[in-house]
Phi, psi and omega in degrees: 000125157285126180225117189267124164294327180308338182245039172244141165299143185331283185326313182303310178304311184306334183274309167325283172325304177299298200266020168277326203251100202202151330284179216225103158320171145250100170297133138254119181240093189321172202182166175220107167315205182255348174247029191096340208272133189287134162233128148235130220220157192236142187167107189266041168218109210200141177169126184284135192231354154174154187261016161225113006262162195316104205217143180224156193241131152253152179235068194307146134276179168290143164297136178345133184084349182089022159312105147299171222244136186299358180290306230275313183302309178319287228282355201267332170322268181255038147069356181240165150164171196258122187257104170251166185265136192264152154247182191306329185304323199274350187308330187263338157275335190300286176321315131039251198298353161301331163309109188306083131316131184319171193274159168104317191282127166288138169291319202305329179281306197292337201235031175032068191280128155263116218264129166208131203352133150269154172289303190271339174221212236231302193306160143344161121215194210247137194283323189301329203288174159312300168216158177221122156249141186270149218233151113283136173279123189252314158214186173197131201203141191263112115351119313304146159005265212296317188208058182338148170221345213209155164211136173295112147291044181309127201221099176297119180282150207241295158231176179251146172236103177247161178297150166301314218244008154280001218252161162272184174312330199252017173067029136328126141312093141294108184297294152013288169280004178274107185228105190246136154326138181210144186256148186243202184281175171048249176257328170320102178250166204212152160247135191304321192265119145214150189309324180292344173306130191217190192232137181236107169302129159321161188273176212188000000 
């Protein structure tokens, strides 16, 4: 099957898309408005883009009518924020927190996050997660230009927050052990730990 992207409507492309390019990490990511107020939103076009220096990119879009979305606003604000990794237990608040809530609303109250300090910057992050990284805004730059649909996020990573019990003996990442949420097409979601996962050495 051929498919010209050139005749499909945006949504269509996006469906084609969302669910060929699977899975998908999930950012969730917290913020601080311009009066404090916690925001967390989830958005699963998120991929680490180089470790030096160590920097990850999320793309949120717009919202209907060409609204921005309050995170892109937080963060365009106050230059921080937090990306944490969720796990399956977490699957029904992260969807939750997916809810248009008014600007002004905490996802962490309304959809009953728990919420806990970061070191290096001002939001939250979620005590619960897998991992939290705490982020400074490097760019932010709107997609394509000419007719944003989108905005590039770049987020220089400052620290990390891991669960203890992802670590190996030797206080190590087991890659093994990481079982993180993952988004598929449509309504589908994943998980990182499966049985079918297996280990391939580079070739030499």
């Amino acid at each position: 099957m051929l498919i010209d992207f050139a005749g499909l409507k945006p949504v269509e492309a996006y469906e084609w898309m969302s669910s060929l390019i699977v899975p998908r990490p999930i950012a969730w990511v917290s913020t601080l408005d311009a009066q404090g107020r916690a925001n967390l939103a989830p958005f699963s076009f998120f991929q680490m883009v180089t470790g030096k220096p160590p920097t990850l990119l999320i793309c949120p879009l717009l919202q209907r009518g060409g609204k921005l979305k309050d995170t892109v606003l937080n963060i365009d604000e106050r230059g921080e924020f937090v990306v944490n990794l969720a796990t399956p237990a977490q699957a029904a608040q992260l969807n939750e927190t997916s809810f248009p809530f008014e600007a002004g609303v905490s996802e962490f109250e309304a959809c009953g996050v728990t919420a806990a300090p970061s070191q290096r910057v001002a939001p939250p992050r979620v005590a619960a997660a897998a991992a939290s990284f705490e982020c400074k805004l490097a760019m932010l730059e709107p997609y394509p230009r000419h007719a944003p649909s989108c905005h590039l996020v770049f987020g220089e990573v400052l620290v990390a927050h891991v669960q203890d019990d992802l670590l190996d003996a030797d206080g190590k990442l087991d890659p093994g052990k990481v079982d993180l949420l993952f988004r598929m097409g449509g309504e589908w979601y994943g998980r990182s730990v499966n049985a079918a996962n297996f280990t391939l050495p580079r070739p030499r």
